[in-house]
C-alpha positions as CSV (number, residue, x, y, z in Angstrom):
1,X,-21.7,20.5,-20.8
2,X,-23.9,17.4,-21.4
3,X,-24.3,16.8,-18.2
4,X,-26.3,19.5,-17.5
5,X,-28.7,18.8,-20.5
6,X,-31.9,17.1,-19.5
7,X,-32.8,13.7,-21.2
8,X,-28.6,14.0,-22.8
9,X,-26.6,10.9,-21.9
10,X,-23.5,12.2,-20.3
11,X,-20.2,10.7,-21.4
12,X,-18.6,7.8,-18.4
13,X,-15.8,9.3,-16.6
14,X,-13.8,7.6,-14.0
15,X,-12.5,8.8,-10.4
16,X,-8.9,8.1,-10.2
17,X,-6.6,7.7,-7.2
18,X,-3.2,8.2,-6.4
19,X,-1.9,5.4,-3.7
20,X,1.7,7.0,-4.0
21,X,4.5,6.1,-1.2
22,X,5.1,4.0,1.8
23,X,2.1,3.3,4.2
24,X,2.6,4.3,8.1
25,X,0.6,5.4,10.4
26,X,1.9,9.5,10.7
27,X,0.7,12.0,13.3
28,X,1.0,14.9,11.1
29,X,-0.7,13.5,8.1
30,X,2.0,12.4,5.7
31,X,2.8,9.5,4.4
32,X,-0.5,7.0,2.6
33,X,-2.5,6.2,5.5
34,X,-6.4,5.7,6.2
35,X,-6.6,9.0,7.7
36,X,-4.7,10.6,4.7
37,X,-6.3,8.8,2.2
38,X,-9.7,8.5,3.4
39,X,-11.3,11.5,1.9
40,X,-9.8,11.3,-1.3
41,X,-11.3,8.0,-1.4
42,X,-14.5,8.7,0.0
43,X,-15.3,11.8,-2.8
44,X,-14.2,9.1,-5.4
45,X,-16.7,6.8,-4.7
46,X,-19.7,9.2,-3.7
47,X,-19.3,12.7,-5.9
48,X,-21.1,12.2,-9.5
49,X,-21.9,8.7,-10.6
50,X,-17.9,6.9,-11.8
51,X,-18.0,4.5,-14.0
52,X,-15.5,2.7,-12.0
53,X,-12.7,3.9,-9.7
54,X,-9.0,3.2,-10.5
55,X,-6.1,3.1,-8.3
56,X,-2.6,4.8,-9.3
57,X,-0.5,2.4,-7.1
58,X,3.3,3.2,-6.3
59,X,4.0,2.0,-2.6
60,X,7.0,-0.7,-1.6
61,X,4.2,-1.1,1.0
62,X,4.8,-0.7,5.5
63,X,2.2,-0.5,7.8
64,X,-0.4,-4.0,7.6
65,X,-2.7,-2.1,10.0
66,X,-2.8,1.3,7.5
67,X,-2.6,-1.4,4.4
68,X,-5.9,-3.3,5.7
69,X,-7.9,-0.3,6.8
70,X,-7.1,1.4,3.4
71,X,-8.5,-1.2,0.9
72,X,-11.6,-2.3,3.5
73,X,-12.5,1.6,3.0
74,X,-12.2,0.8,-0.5
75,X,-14.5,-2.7,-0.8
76,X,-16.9,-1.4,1.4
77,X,-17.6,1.7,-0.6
78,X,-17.0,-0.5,-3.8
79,X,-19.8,-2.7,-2.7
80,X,-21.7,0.2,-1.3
81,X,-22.1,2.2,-4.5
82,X,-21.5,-1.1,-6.8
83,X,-18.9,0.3,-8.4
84,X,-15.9,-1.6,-10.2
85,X,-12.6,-1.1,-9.3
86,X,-9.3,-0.9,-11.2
87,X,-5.8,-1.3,-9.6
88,X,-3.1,0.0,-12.3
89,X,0.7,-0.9,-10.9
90,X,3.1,1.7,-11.7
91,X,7.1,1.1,-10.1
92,X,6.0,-1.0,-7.8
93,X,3.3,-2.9,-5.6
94,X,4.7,-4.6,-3.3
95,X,3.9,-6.0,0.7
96,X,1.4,-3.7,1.8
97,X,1.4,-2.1,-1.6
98,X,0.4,-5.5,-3.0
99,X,-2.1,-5.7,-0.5
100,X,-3.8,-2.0,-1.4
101,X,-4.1,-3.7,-5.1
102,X,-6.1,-6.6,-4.1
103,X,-8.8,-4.5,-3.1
104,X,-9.0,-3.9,-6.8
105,X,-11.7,-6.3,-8.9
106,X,-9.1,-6.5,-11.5
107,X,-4.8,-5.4,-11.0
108,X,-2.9,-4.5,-14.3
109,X,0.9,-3.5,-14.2
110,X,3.6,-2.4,-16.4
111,X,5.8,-4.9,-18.2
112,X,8.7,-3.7,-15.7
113,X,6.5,-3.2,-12.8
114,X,7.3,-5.0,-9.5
115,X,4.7,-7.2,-7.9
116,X,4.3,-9.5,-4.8
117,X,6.6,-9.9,-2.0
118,X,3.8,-11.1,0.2
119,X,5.2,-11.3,3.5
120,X,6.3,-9.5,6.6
121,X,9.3,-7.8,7.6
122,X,10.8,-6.4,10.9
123,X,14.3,-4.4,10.9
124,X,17.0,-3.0,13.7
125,X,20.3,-2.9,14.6
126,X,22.0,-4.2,17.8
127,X,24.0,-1.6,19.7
128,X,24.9,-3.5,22.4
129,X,28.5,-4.1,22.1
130,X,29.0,-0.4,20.8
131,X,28.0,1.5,24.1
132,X,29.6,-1.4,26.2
133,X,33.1,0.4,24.1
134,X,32.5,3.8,25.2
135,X,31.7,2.8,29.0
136,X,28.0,3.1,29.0
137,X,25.5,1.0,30.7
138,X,21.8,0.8,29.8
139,X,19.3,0.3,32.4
140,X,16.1,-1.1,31.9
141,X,13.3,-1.0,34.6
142,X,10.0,-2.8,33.9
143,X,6.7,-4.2,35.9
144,X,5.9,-7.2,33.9
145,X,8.4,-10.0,32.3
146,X,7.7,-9.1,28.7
147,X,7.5,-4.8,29.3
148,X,11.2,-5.0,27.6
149,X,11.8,-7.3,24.6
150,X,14.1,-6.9,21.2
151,X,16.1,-3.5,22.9
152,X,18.6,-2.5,20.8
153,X,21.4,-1.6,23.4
154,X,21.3,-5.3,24.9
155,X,21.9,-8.4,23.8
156,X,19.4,-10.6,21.7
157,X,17.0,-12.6,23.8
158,X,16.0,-16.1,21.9
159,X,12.1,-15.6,23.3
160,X,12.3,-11.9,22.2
161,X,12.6,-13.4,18.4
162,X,10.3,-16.2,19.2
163,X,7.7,-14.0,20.5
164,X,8.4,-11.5,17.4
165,X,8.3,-14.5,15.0
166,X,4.6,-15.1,16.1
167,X,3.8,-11.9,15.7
168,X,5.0,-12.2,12.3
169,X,3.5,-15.3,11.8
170,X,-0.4,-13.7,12.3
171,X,-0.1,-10.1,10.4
172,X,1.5,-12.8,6.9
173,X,-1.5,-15.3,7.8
174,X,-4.1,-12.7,7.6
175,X,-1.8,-10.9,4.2
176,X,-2.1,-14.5,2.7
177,X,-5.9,-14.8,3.4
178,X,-6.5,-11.3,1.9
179,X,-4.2,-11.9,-1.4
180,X,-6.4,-15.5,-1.4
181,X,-9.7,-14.1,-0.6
182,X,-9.0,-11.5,-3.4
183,X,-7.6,-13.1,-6.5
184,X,-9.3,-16.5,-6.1
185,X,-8.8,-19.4,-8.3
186,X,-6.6,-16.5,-10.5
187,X,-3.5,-17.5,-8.9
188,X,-1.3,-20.5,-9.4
189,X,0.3,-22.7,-6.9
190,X,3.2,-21.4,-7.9
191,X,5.5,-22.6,-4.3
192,X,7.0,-18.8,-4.2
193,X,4.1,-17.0,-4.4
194,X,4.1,-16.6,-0.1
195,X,7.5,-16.4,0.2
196,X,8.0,-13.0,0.5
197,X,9.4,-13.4,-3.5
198,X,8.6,-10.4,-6.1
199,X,8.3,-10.4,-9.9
200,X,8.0,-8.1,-12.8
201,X,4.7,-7.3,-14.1
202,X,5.1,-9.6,-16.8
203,X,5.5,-13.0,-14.6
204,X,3.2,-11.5,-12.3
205,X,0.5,-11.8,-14.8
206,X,1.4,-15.7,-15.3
207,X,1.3,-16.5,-11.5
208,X,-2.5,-14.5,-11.4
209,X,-1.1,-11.5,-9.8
210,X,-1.9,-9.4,-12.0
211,X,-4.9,-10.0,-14.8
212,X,-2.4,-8.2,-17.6
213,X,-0.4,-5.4,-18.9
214,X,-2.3,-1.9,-19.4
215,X,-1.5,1.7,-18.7
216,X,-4.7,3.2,-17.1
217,X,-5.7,6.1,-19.4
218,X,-6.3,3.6,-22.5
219,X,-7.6,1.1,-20.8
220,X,-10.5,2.6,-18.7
221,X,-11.0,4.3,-22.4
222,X,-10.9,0.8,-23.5
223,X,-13.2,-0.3,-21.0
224,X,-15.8,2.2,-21.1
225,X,-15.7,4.3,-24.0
226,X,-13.3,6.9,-26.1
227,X,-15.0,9.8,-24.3
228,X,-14.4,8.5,-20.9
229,X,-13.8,11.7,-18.6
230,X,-11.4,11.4,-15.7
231,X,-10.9,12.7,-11.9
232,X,-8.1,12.4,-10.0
233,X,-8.4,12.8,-6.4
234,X,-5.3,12.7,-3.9
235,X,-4.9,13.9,0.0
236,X,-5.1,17.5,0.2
237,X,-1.8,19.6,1.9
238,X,-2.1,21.6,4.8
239,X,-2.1,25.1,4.7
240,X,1.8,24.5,5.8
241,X,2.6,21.9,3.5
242,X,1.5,24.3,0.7
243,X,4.0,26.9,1.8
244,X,7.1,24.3,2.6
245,X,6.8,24.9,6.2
246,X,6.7,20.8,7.1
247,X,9.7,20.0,4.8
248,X,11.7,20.0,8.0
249,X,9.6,17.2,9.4
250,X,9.2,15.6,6.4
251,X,12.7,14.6,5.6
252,X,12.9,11.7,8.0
253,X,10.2,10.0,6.4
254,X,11.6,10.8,3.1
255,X,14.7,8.6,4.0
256,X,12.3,6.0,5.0
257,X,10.5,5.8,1.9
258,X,13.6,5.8,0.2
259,X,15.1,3.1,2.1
260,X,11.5,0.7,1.4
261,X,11.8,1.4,-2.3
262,X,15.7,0.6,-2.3
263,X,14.3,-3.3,-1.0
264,X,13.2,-3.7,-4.9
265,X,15.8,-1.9,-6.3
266,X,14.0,1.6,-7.2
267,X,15.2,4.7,-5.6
């Protein structure tokens, strides 16, 4: 009720958001994307006056694209309403994940938390020499040399990977330049730390990962006072989500997720 005294100091609170699953771009909404995320985020920063904004993180990361549009949304209204922002790590923060925390003045984990893996990853399977079993022939038809690269159902083409390679090679640039940009002189030169290598929360904290080990309630309490008031804010359901009618066309995405938090041995 203080805050609608006149001339009463009203106690701190701060807005709190949920980064929870793996990042992809998703027509229907799901999944942690800019387009999912971005009004949570935006009535973090601009309802009442936060103290300082913290990040519930749990991703085993995906899309770069989704991962860098996220946590500009987040600097620019950080810088925009000069407010501070607080990462806290939960299972895991990791590739994209990792990148969402950066955008965080300060990152604090869990002992057991798992950090890093600063890289890029691509993933498919070859089904070339199983349809050429069964009698079936794939036919490709394309108007430009490079229309067709890295099909499944034919063999592996040496400039298909280079050209993939490349790709890679620009989206982990920009990653590295982001984590660097970020965390400063706060990390060590520690020869793993690009590698695409992931740590607990405790080694993270040695390597400047992380700046230490706290759980989020206590330390925003910690931070900015006993009687520190807190707001969570998430992406809001459809009107079918609410009544389970897109669990159907959820499911594939659950395997996914599944499958991107199996990469760091959480399920």
């Amino acid at each position: 009720m203080k805050r609608f005294i006149p001339f009463v100091k009203s106690d701190p609170f701060v807005a709190v958001v949920r980064l929870q699953g793996a990042i992809m771009a998703n027509p229907r909404g799901a999944g942690l994307s800019d387009q999912a995320m971005a009004p949570a985020i935006e009535r973090a920063f601009r309802k009442g006056k936060p103290a300082a904004v913290a990040l519930a993180i749990n991703s085993p990361g995906g899309s770069p694209v989704q991962s860098s549009l996220i946590a500009a949304r987040i600097r620019r209204l950080a810088e925009e309403k000069d407010v501070p922002v607080h990462a806290f790590v939960e299972d895991v923060a990791a590739s994209g994940g990792y990148w969402l925390a950066c955008a965080a003045d300060q990152i604090w984990a869990d002992t057991s938390s798992i950090l890093g893996s600063i890289g890029v990853i691509s993933a498919s399977f070859g089904f070339h020499e199983a349809i050429s079993k069964i009698g079936v022939e794939r036919r490709v038809h394309t108007a430009g040399a490079s229309k067709s690269i890295l099909d499944p159902f034919r063999p592996e083409k040496e400039e298909d990977v280079a050209r993939l390679k490349a790709l890679q090679s620009d989206i982990h640039a920009a990653f590295i330049d982001h984590v660097k940009t970020r965390r400063g002189d706060r990390l060590t030169d520690d020869p793993e730390m690009f590698t695409g290598a992931f740590w607990t929360g405790t080694k993270s904290v040695e390597l400047g990962l992380a700046d230490g080990i706290a759980h989020l309630v206590p330390k925003m309490k910690d931070l900015y006072g006993a009687k520190t008031r807190f707001a969570v804010y998430g992406p809001r359901r459809s009107l079918f989500g609410r009544f389970g009618i897109a669990v159907t066309n959820s499911l594939a995405d659950g395997i996914e997720e599944r499958a991107a938090y199996a990469r760091f041995g959480l399920s």
